[in-house]
C-alpha positions as CSV (number, residue, x, y, z in Angstrom):
1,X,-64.7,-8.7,-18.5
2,X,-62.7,-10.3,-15.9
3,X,-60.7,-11.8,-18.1
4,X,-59.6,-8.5,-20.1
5,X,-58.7,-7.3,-16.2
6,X,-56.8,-10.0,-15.5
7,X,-54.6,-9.4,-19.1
8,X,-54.3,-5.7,-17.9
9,X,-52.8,-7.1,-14.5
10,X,-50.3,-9.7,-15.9
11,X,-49.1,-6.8,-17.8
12,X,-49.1,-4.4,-15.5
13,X,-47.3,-6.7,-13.4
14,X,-44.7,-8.2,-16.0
15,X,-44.5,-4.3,-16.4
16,X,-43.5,-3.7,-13.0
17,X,-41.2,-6.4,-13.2
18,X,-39.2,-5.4,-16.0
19,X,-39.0,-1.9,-15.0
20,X,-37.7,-2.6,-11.5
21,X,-35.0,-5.6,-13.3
22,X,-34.1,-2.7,-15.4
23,X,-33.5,-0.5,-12.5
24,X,-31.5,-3.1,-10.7
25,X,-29.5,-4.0,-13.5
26,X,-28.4,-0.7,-14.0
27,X,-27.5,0.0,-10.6
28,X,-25.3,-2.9,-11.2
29,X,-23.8,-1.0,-14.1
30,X,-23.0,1.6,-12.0
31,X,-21.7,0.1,-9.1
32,X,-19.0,-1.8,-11.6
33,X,-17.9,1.2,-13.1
34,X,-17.4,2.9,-9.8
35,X,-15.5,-0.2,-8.6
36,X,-13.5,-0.2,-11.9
37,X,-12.6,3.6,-10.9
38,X,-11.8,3.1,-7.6
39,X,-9.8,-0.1,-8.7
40,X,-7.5,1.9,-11.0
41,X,-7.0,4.7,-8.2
42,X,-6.1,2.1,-5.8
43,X,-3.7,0.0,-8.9
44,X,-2.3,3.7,-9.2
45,X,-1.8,4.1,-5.7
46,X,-0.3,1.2,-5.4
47,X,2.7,1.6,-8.0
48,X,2.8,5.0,-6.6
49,X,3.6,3.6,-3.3
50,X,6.1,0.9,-4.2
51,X,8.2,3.5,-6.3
52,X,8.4,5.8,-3.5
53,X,9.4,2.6,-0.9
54,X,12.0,1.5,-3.3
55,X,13.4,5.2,-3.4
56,X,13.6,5.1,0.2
57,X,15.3,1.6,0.3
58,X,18.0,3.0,-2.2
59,X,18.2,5.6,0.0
60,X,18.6,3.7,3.1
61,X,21.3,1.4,1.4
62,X,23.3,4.0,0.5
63,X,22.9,5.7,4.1
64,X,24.3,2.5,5.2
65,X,27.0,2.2,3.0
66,X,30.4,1.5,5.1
67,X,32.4,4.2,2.8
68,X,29.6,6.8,3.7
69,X,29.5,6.1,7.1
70,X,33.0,6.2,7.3
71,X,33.2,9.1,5.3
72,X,30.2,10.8,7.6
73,X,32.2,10.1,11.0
74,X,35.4,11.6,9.9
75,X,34.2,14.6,7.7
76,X,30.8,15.4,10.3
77,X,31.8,14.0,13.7
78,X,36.1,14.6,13.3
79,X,36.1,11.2,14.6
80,X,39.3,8.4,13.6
81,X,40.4,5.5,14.3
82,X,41.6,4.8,17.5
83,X,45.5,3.8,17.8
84,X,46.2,0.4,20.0
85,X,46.9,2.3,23.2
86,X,43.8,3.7,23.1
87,X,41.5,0.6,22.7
88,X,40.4,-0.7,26.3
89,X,38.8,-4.3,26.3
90,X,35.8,-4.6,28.9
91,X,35.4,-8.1,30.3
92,X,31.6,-9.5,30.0
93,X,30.2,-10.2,33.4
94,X,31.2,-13.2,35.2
95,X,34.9,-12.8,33.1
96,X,37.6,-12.8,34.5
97,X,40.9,-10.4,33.5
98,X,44.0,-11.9,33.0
C-alpha cells in the first residue's frame, strides 16, 4: 500500500505542477497581448504626436516668415519704415559720441 500512495502523490503533485505552469504561462499570454495593445496605442500616439508638432513647426516657420512679418506690421500695426531723420543711434555704455 504505501507504495500505490506514494504513485497517487507523485501525481497529485506533478498534477499540481502542471496545472499552476499552465496558469503561469497563461498569464504570460496575457500580459503580452496587453503589452502588444498598449504598444500599438503608444506607436499610435506617437505618430499622432509627431504629425501634430510638425504642423506646428510649419506653422511657426511661416509665422516667422520676413514677408509675413513685414506684411503683419504694416497691414495690423500701420507701422513703416522709418526715414533717415528719424533713426536715432544710442551709444552702448562706456561709448563715447562723436
Amino acid at each position: 500500500m504505501p507504495l500505490r500512495k506514494s504513485r497517487i502523490e507523485w501525481a497529485a503533485a506533478g498534477f499540481l505542477a502542471f496545472t499552476a505552469l499552465s496558469l503561469v504561462s497563461a498569464w504570460f499570454n496575457v500580459q503580452a497581448v496587453r503589452w502588444s495593445y498598449q504598444d500599438q496605442r503608444l506607436r499610435v500616439r506617437w505618430e499622432d504626436l509627431k504629425k501634430n508638432e510638425q504642423s506646428l513647426d510649419r506653422r511657426l516657420h511661416e509665422s516667422l516668415s520676413l514677408d509675413r512679418l513685414d506684411r503683419t506690421a504694416r497691414e495690423r500695426f500701420h507701422l513703416q519704415v522709418p526715414s533717415p531723420d528719424q533713426i536715432v543711434l544710442v551709444p552702448e555704455k562706456g561709448e563715447t559720441t562723436e
